[in-house]
PyMOL commands that place a pseudoatom at each C-alpha (Angstrom):
pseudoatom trace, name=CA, resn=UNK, resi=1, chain=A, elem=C, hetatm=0, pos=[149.415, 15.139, -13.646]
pseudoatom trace, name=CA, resn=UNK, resi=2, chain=A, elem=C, hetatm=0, pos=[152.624, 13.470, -14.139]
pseudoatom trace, name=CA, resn=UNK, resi=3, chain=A, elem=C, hetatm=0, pos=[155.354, 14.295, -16.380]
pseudoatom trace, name=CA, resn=UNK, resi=4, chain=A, elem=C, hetatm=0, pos=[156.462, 10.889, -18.389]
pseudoatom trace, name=CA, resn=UNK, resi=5, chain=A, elem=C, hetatm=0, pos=[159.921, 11.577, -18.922]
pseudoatom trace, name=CA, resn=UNK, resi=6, chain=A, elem=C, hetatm=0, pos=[160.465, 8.168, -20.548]
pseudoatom trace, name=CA, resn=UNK, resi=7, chain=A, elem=C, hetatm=0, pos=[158.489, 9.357, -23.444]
pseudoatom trace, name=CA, resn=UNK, resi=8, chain=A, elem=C, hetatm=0, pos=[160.202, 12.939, -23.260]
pseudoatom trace, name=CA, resn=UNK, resi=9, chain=A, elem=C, hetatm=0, pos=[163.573, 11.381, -23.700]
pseudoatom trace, name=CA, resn=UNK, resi=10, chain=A, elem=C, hetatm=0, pos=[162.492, 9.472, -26.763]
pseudoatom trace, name=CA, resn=UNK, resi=11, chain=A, elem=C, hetatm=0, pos=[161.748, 12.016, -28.847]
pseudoatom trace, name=CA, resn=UNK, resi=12, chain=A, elem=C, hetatm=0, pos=[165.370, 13.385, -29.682]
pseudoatom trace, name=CA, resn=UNK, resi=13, chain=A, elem=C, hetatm=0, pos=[165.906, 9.876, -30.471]
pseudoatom trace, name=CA, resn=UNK, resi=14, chain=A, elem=C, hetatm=0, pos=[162.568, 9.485, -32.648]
pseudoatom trace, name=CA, resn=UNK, resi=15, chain=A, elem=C, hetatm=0, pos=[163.868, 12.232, -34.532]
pseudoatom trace, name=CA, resn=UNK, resi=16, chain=A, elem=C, hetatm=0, pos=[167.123, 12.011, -35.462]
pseudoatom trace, name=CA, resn=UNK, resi=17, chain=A, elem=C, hetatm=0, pos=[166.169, 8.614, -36.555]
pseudoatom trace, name=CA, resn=UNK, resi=18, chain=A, elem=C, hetatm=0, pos=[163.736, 10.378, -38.780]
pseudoatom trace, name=CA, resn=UNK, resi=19, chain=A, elem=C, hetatm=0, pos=[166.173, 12.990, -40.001]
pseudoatom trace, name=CA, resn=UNK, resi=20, chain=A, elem=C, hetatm=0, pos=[168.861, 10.323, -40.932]
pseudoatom trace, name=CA, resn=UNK, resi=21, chain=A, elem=C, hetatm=0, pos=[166.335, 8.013, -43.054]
pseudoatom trace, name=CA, resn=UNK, resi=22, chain=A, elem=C, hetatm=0, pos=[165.633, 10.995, -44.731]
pseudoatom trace, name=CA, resn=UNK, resi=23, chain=A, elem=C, hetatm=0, pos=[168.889, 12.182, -45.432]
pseudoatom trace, name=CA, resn=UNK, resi=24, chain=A, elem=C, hetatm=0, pos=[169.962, 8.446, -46.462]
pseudoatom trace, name=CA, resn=UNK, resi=25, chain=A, elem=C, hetatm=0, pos=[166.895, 8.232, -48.748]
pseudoatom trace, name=CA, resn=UNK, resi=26, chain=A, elem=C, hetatm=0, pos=[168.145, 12.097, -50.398]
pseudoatom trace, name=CA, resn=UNK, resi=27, chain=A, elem=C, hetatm=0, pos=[171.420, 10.485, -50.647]
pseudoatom trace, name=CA, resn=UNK, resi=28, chain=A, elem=C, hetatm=0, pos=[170.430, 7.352, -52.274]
pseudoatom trace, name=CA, resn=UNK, resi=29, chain=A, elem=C, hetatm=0, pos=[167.990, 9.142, -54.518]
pseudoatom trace, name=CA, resn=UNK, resi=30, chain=A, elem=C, hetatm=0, pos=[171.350, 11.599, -55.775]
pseudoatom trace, name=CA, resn=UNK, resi=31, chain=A, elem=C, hetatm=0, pos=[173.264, 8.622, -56.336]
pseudoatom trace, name=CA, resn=UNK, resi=32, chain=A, elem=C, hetatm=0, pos=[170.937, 6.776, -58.201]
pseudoatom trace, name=CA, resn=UNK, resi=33, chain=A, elem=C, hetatm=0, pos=[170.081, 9.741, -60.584]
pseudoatom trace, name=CA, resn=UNK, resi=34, chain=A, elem=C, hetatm=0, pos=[174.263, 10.320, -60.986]
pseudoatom trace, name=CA, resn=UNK, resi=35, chain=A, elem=C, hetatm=0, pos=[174.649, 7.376, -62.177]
pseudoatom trace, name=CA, resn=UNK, resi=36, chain=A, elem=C, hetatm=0, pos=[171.778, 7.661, -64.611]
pseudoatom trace, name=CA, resn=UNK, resi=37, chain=A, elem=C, hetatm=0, pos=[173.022, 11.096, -66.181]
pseudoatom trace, name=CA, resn=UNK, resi=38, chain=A, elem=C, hetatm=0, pos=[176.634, 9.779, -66.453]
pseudoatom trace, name=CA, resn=UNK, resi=39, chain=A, elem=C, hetatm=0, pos=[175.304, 6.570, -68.641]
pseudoatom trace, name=CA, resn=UNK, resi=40, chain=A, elem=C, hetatm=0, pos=[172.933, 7.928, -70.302]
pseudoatom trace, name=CA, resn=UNK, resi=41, chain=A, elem=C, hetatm=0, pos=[174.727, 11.662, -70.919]
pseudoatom trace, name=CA, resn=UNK, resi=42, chain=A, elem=C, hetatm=0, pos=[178.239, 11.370, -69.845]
pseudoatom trace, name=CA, resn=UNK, resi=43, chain=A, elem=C, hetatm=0, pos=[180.327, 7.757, -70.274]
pseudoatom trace, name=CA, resn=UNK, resi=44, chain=A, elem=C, hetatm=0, pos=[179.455, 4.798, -72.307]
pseudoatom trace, name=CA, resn=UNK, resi=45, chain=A, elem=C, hetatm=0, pos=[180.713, 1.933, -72.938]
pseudoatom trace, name=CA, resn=UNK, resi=46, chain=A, elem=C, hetatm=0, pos=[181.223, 0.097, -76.331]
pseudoatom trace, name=CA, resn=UNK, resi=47, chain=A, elem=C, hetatm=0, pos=[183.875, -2.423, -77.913]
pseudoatom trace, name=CA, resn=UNK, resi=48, chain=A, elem=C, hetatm=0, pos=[185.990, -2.266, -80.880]
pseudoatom trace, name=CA, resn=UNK, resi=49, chain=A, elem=C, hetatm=0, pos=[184.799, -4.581, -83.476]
pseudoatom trace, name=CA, resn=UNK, resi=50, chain=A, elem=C, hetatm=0, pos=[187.903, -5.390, -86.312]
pseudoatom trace, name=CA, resn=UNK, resi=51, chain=A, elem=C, hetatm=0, pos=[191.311, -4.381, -86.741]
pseudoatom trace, name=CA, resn=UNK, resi=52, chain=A, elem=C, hetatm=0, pos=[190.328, -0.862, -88.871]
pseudoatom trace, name=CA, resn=UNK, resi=53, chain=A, elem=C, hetatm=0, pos=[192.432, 1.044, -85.729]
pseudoatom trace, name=CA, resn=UNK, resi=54, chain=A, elem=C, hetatm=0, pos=[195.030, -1.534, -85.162]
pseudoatom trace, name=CA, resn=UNK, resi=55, chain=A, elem=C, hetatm=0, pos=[198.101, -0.566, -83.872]
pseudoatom trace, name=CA, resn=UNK, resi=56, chain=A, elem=C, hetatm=0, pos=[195.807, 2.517, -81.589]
pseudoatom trace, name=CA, resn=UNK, resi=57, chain=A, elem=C, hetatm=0, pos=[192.991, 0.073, -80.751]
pseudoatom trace, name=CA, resn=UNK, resi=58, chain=A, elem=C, hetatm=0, pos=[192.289, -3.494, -81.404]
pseudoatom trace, name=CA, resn=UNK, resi=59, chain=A, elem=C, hetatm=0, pos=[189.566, -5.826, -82.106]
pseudoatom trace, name=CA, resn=UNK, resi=60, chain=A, elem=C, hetatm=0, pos=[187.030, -6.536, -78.888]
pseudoatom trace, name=CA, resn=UNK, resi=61, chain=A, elem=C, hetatm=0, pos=[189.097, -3.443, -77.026]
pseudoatom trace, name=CA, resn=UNK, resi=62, chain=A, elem=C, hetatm=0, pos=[186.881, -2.400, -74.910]
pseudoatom trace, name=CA, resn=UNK, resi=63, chain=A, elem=C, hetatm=0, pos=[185.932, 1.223, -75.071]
pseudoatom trace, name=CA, resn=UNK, resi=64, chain=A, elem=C, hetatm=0, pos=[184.886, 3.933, -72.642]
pseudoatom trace, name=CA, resn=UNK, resi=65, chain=A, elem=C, hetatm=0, pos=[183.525, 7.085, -74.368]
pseudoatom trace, name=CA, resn=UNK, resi=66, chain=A, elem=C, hetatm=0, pos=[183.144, 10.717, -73.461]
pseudoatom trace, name=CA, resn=UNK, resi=67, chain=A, elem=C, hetatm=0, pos=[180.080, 11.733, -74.142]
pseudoatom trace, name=CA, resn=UNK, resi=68, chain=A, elem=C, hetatm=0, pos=[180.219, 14.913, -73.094]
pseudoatom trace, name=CA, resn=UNK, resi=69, chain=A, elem=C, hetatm=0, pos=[183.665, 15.796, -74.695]
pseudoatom trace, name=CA, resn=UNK, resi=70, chain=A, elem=C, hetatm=0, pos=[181.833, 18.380, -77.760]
pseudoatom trace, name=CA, resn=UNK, resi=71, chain=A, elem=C, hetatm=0, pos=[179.136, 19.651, -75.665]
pseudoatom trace, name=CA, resn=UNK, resi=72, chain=A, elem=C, hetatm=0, pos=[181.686, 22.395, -74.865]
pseudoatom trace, name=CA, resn=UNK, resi=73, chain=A, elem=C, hetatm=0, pos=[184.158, 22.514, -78.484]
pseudoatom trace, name=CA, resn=UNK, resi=74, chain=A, elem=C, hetatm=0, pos=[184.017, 21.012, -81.295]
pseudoatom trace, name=CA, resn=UNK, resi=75, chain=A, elem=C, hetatm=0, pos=[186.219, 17.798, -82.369]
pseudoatom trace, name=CA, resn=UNK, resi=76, chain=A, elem=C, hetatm=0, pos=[189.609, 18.144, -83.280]
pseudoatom trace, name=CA, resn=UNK, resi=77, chain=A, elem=C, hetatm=0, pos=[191.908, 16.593, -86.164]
pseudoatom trace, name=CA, resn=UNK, resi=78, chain=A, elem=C, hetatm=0, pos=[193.430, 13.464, -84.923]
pseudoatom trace, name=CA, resn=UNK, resi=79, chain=A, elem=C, hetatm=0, pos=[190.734, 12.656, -81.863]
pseudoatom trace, name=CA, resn=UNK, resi=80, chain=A, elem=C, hetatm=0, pos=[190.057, 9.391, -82.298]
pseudoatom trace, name=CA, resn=UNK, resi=81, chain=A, elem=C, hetatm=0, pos=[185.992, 9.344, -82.181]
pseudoatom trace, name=CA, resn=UNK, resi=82, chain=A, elem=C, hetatm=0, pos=[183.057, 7.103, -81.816]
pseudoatom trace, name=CA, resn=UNK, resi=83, chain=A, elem=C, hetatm=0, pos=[179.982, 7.443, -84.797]
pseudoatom trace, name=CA, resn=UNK, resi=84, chain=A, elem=C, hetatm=0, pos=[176.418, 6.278, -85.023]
pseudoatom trace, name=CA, resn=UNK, resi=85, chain=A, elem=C, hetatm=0, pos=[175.102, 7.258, -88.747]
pseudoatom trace, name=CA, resn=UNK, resi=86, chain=A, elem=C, hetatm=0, pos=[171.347, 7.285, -89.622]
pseudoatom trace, name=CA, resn=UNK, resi=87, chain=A, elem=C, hetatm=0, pos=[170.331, 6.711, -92.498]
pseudoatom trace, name=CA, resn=UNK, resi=88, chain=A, elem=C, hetatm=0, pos=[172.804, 4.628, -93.407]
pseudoatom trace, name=CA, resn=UNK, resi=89, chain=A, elem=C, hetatm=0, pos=[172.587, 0.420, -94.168]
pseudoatom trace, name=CA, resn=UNK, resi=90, chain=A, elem=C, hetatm=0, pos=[174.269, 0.300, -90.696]
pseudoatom trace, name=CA, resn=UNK, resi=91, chain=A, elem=C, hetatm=0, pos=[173.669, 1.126, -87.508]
pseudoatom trace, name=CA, resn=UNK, resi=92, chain=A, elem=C, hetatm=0, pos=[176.166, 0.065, -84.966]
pseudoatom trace, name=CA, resn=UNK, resi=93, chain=A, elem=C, hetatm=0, pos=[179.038, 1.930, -83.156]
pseudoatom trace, name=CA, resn=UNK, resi=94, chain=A, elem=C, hetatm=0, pos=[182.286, 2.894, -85.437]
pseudoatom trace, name=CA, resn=UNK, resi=95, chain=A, elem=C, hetatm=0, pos=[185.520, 4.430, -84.061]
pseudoatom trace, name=CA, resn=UNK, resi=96, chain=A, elem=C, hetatm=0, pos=[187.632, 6.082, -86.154]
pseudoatom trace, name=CA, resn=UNK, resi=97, chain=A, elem=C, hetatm=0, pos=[189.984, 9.057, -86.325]
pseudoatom trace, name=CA, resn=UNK, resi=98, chain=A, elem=C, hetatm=0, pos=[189.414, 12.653, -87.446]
pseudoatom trace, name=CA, resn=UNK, resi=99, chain=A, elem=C, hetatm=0, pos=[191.662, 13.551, -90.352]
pseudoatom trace, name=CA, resn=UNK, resi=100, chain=A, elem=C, hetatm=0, pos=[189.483, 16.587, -92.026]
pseudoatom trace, name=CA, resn=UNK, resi=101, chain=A, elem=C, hetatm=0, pos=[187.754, 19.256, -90.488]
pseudoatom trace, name=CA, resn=UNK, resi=102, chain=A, elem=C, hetatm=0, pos=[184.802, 21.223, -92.032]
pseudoatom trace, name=CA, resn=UNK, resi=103, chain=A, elem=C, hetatm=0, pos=[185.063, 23.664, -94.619]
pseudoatom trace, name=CA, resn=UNK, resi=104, chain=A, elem=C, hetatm=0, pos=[188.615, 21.541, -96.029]
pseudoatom trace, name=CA, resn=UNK, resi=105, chain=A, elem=C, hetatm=0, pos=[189.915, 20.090, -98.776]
pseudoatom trace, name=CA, resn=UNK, resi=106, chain=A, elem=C, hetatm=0, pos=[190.619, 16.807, -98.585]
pseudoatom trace, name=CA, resn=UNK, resi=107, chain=A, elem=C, hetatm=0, pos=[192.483, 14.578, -100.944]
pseudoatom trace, name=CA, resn=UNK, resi=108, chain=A, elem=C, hetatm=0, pos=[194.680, 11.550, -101.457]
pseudoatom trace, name=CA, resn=UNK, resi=109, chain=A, elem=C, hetatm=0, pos=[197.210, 10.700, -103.478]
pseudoatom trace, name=CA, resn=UNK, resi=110, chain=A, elem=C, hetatm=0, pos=[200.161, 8.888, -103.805]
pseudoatom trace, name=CA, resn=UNK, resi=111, chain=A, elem=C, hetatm=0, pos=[199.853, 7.058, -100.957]
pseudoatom trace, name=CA, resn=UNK, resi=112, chain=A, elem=C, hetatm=0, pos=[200.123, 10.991, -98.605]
pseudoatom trace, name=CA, resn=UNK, resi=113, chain=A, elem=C, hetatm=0, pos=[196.579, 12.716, -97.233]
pseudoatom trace, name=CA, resn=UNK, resi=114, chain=A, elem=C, hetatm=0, pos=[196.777, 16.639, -98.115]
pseudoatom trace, name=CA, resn=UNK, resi=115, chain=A, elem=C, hetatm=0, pos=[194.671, 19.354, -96.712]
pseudoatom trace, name=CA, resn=UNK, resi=116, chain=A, elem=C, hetatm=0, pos=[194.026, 22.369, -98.415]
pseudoatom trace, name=CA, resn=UNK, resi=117, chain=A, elem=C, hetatm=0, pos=[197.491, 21.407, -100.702]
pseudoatom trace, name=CA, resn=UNK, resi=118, chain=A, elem=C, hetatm=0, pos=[199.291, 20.345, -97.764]
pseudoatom trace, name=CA, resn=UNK, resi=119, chain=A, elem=C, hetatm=0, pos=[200.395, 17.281, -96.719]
pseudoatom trace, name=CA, resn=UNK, resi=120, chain=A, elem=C, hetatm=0, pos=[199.315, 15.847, -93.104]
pseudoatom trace, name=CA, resn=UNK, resi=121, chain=A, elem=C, hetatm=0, pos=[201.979, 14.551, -90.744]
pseudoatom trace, name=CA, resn=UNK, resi=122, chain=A, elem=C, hetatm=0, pos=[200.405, 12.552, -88.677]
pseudoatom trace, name=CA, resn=UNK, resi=123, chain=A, elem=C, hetatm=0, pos=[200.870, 11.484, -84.634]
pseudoatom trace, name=CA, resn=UNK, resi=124, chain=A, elem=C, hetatm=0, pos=[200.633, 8.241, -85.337]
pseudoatom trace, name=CA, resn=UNK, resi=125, chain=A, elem=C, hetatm=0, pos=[202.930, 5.584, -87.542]
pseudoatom trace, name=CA, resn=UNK, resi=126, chain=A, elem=C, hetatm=0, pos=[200.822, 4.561, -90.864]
pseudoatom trace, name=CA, resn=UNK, resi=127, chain=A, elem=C, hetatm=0, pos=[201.248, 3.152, -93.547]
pseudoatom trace, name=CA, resn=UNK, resi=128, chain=A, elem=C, hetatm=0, pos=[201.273, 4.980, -97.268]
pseudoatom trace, name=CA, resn=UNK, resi=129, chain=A, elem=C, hetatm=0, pos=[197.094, 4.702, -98.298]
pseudoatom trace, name=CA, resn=UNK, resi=130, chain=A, elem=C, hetatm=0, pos=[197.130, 2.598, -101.460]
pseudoatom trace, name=CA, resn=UNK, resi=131, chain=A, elem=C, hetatm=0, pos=[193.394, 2.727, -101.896]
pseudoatom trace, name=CA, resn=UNK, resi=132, chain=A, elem=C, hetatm=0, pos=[192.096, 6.538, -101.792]
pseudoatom trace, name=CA, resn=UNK, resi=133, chain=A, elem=C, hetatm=0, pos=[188.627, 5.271, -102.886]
pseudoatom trace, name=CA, resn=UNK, resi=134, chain=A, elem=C, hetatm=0, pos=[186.465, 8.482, -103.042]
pseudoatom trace, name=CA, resn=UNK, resi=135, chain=A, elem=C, hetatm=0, pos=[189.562, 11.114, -102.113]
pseudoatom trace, name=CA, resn=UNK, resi=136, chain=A, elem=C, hetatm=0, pos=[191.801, 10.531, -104.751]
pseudoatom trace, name=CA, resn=UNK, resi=137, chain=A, elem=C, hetatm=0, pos=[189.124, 13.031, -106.812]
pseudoatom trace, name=CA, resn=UNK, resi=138, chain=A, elem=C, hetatm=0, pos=[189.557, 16.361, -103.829]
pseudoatom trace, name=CA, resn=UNK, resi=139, chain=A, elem=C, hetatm=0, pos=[186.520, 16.479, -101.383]
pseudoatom trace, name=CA, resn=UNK, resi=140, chain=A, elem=C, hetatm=0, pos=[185.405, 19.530, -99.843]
pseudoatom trace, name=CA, resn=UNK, resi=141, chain=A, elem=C, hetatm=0, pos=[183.699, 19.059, -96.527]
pseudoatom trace, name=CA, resn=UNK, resi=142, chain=A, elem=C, hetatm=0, pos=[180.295, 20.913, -95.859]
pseudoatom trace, name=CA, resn=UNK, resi=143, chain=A, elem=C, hetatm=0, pos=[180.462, 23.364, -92.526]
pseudoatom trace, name=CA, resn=UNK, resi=144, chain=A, elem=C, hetatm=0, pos=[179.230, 20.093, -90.280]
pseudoatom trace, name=CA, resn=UNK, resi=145, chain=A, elem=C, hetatm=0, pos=[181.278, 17.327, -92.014]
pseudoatom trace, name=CA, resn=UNK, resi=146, chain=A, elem=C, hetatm=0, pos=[184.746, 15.728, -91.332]
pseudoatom trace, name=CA, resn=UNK, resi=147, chain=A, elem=C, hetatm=0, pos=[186.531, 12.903, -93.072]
pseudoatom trace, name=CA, resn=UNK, resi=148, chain=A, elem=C, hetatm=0, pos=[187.671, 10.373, -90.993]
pseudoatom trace, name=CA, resn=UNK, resi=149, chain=A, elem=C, hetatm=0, pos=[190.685, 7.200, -91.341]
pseudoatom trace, name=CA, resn=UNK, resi=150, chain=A, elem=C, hetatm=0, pos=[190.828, 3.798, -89.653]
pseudoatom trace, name=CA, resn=UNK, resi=151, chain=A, elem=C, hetatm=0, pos=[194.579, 4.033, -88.271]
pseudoatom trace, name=CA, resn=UNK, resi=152, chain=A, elem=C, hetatm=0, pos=[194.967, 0.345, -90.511]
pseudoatom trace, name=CA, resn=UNK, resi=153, chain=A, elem=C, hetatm=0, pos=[195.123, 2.539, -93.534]
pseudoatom trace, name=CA, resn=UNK, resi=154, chain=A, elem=C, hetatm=0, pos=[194.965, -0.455, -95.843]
pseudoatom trace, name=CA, resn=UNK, resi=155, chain=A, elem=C, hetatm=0, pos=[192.424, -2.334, -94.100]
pseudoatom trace, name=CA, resn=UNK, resi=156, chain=A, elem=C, hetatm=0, pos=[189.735, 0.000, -92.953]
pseudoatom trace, name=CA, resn=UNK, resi=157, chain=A, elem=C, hetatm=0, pos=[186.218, 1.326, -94.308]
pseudoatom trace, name=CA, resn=UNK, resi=158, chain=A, elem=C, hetatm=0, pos=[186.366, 5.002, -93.725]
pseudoatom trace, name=CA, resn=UNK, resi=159, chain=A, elem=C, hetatm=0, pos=[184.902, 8.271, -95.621]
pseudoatom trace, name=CA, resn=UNK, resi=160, chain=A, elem=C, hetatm=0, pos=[187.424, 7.046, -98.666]
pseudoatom trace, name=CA, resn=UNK, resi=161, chain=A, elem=C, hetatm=0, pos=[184.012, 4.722, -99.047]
pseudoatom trace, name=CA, resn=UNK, resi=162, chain=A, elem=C, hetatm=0, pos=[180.499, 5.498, -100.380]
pseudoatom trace, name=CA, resn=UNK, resi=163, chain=A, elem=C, hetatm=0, pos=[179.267, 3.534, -97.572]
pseudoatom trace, name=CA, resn=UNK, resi=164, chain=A, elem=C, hetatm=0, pos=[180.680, 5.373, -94.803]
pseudoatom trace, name=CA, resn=UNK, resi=165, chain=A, elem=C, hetatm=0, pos=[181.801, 8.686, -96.785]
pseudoatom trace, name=CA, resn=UNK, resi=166, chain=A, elem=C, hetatm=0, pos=[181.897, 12.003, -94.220]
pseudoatom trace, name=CA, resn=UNK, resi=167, chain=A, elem=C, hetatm=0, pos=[180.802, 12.025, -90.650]
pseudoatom trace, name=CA, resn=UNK, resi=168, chain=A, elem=C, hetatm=0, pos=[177.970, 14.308, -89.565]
pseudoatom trace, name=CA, resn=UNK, resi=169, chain=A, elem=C, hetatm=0, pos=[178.816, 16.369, -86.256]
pseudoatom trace, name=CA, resn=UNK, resi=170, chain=A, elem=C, hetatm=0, pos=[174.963, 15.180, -85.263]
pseudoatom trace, name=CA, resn=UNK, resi=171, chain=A, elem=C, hetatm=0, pos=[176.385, 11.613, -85.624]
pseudoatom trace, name=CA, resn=UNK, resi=172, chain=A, elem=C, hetatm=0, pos=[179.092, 11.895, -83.640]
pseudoatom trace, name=CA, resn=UNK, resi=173, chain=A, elem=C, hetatm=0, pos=[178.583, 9.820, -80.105]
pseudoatom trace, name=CA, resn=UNK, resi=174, chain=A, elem=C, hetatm=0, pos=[181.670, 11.117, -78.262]
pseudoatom trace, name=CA, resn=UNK, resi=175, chain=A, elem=C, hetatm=0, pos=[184.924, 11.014, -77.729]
pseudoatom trace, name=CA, resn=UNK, resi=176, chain=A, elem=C, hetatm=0, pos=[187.204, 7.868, -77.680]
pseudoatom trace, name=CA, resn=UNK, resi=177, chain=A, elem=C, hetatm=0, pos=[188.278, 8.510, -73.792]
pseudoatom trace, name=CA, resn=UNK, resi=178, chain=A, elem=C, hetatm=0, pos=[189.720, 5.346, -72.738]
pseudoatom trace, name=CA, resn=UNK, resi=179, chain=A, elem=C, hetatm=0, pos=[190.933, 1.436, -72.895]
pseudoatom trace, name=CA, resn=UNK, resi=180, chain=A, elem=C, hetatm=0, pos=[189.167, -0.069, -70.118]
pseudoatom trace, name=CA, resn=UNK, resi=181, chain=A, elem=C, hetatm=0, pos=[191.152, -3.678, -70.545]
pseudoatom trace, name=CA, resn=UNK, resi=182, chain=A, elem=C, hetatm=0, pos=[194.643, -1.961, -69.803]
pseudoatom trace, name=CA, resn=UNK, resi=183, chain=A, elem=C, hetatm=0, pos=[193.545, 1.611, -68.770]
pseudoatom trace, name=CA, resn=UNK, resi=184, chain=A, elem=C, hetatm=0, pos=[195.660, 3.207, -71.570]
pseudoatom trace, name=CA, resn=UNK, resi=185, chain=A, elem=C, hetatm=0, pos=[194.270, 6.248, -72.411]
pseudoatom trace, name=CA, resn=UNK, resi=186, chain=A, elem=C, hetatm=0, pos=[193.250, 7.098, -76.316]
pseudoatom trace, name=CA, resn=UNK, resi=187, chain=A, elem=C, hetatm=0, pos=[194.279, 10.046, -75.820]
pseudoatom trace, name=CA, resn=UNK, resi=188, chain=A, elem=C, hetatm=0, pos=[197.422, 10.056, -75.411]
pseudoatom trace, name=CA, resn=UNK, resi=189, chain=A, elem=C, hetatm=0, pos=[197.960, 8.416, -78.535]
pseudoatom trace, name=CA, resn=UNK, resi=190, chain=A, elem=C, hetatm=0, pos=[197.070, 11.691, -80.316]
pseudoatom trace, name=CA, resn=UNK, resi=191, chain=A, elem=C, hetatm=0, pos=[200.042, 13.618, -79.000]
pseudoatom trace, name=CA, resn=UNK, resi=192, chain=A, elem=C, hetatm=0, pos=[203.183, 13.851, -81.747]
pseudoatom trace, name=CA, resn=UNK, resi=193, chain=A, elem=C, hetatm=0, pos=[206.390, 12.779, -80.846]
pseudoatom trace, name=CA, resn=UNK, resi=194, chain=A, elem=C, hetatm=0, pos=[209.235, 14.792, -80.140]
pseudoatom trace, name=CA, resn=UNK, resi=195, chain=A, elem=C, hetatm=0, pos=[210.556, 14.809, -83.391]
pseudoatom trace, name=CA, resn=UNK, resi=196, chain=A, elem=C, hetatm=0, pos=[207.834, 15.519, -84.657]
pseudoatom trace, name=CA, resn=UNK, resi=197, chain=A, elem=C, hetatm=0, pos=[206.951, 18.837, -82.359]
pseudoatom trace, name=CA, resn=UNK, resi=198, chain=A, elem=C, hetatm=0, pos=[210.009, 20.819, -83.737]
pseudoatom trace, name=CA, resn=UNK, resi=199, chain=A, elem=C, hetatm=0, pos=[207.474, 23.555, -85.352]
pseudoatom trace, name=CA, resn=UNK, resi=200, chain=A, elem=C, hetatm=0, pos=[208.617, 22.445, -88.748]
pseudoatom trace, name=CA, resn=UNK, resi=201, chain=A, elem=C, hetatm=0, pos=[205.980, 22.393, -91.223]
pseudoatom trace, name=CA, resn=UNK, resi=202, chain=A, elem=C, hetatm=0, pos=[207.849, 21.574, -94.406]
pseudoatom trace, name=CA, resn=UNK, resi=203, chain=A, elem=C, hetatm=0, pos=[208.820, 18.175, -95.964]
pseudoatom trace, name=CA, resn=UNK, resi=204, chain=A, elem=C, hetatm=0, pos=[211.832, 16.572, -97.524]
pseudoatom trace, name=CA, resn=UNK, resi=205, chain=A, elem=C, hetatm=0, pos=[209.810, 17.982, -100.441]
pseudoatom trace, name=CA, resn=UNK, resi=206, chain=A, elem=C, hetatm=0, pos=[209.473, 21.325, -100.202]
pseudoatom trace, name=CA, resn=UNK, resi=207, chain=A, elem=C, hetatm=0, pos=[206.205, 21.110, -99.045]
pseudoatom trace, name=CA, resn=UNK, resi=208, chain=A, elem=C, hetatm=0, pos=[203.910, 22.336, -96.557]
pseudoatom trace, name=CA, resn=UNK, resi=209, chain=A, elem=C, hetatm=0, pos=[202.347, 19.956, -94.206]
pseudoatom trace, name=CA, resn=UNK, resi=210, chain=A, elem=C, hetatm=0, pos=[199.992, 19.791, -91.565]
pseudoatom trace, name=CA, resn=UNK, resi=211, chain=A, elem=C, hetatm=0, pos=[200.874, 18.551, -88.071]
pseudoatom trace, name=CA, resn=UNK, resi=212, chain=A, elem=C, hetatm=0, pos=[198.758, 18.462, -84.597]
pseudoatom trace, name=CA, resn=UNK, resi=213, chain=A, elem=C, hetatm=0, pos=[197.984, 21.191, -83.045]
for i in range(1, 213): cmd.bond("trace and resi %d" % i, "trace and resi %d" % (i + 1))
show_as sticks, trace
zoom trace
């Protein structure tokens, strides 16, 4: 009988061709579902309707959020975050930032946020609140609230207002990660200045206040 060595010397070939169709199909196949977890679990992106955030963020900004950001903590004060209430009239995307944290006091008046009777120095520039809508009465926040500002103090619908009022922690989306139009990240507009950092906590007042942590 004779030995067809043509054929014998295919079959390496046969299979490695196997072996890498397979291996491009597993690789395809992880791709595929990567990009599926990090849309649907991960990143997402949204754009900033109005000027409630203006000077941080600006209207049709557009928006990349961490999803995935308070899987592992919880939110902090001053992360600028992205909400979704049900139940509510609404039910589109809202960014705002975190001013109270749950189990606080919250109040406003003249024209300064306080905390537990302290004020709140803030990372950002703002101007004095002239409206302090549901706040200037002092709000306590349930163990799974937090009261939330638009950085346009004087032109923003925030938890001051009946219709918004405090966030949920089960309607939080994510994180405010990043400006996709001029890759500035959000998050680096929470950090206090300098000045600010000094480990101060009083005011020209007398006062206690609250800074960033």
């Amino acid at each position: 009988m004779e030995f067809d060595f043509e054929k014998a010397s295919k079959k390496p070939l046969v299979k490695k061709i196997i072996w890498s169709s397979i291996i491009w199909i597993i690789e395809i196949a992880f791709v595929v579902t990567l990009a599926y977890l990090i849309v649907n679990y991960a990143l997402e992106k949204t754009t900033m309707l109005g000027v409630s955030m203006e000077i941080t963020l600006k209207d049709q900004d557009k928006i990349i959020i961490n999803k995935f950001a308070y899987k592992l903590s919880k939110p902090k004060r001053f992360d600028v975050i992205v909400f979704k209430q049900t139940g509510k009239e609404h039910s589109y995307y809202n960014i705002k930032r975190i001013i109270g944290l749950p189990g606080e006091n919250i109040q406003i008046r003249n024209g300064n946020i306080y905390i537990n009777g302290k004020t709140v120095t803030e990372p950002i520039v703002t101007e004095a609140v002239k409206n302090s809508g549901l706040a200037a009465e002092e709000i306590q926040l349930d163990e799974n609230e937090y009261f939330v500002l638009g950085d346009n103090r004087n032109n923003s619908e925030d938890s001051r207002f009946a219709n918004i009022g405090n966030i949920l922690f089960d309607d939080i989306v994510g994180k405010a990660w990043m400006r996709i139009n001029d890759f500035d990240f959000i998050t680096n507009l929470n950090k206090i200045d300098d000045d600010n950092s000094s480990g101060d906590n009083s005011t020209e007042n007398g006062e206690e206040s609250i800074q960033s942590e």
